[in-house]
C-alpha positions in Angstrom: -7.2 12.2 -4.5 -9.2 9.5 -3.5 -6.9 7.4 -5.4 -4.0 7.8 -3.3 -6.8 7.3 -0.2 -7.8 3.9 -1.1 -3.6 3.1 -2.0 -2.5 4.5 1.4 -5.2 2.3 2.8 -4.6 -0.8 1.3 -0.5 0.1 2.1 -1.8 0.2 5.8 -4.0 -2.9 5.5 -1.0 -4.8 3.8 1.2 -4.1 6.7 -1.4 -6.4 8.9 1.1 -9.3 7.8 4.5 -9.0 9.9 6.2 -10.8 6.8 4.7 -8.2 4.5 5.9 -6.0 7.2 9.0 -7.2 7.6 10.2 -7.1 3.7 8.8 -3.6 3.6 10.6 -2.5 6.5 14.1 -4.2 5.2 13.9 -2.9 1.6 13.2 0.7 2.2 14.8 1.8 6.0 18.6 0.6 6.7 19.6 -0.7 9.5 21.3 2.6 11.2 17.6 4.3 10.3 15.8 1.8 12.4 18.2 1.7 15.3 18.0 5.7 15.6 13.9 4.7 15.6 13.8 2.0 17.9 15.8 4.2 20.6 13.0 7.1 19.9 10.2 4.1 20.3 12.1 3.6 23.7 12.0 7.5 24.8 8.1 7.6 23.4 7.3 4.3 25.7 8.9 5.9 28.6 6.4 9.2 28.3 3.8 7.0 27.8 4.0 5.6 31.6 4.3 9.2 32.7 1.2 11.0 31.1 -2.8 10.1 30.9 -2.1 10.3 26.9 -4.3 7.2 25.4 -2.4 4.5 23.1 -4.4 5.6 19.9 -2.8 9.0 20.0 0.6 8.2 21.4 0.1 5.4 17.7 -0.9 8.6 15.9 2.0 10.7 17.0 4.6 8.1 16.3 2.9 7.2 12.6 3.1 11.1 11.8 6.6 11.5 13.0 7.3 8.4 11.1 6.4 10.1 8.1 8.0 13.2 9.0 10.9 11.1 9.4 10.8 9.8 6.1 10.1 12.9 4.4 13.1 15.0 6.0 15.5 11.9 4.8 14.6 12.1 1.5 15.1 16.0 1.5 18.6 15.5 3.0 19.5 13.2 0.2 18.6 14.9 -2.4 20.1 17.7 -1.0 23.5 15.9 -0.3 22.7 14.7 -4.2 22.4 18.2 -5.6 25.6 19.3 -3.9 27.7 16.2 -5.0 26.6 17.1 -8.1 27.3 20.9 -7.7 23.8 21.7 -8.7 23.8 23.5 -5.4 25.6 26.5 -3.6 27.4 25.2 -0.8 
């Protein structure tokens, strides 16, 4: 466990460079993936003017629904990818 600590760290640390960043963020999201985020970063910006919530958290909040994200994309396509293969009831 402390493995994947120290990798998810160094991940984080990496992403320090915006050109690190930047190849990262073009070789795993497409482009309709980070237009459907950047309108969420927009409705998350616009609470953020309207509540006493401090930037750390409001960071925090968007990181873990980032992930969330990520993690619900990659159930749908598998699951698209088990019915396409009719491994799954439809």
């Amino acid at each position: 466990m402390i493995e994947r600590v120290k990798a998810a760290e160094n991940f984080l640390k990496s992403l320090e460079n915006p050109t690190v960043t930047m190849d990262v963020m073009l070789d795993r999201v497409d482009a309709q993936i980070l237009y459907v985020i950047h309108n969420y970063a927009e409705l998350i910006s616009k609470v953020k003017n309207k509540t006493d919530i401090e930037e750390k958290d409001i960071i925090t909040c968007a990181m873990i629904i980032g992930y969330l994200l990520k993690s619900h994309l990659d159930r749908y396509d598998l699951d698209q990818n088990f019915q396409k293969n009719g491994l799954l009831d439809q």
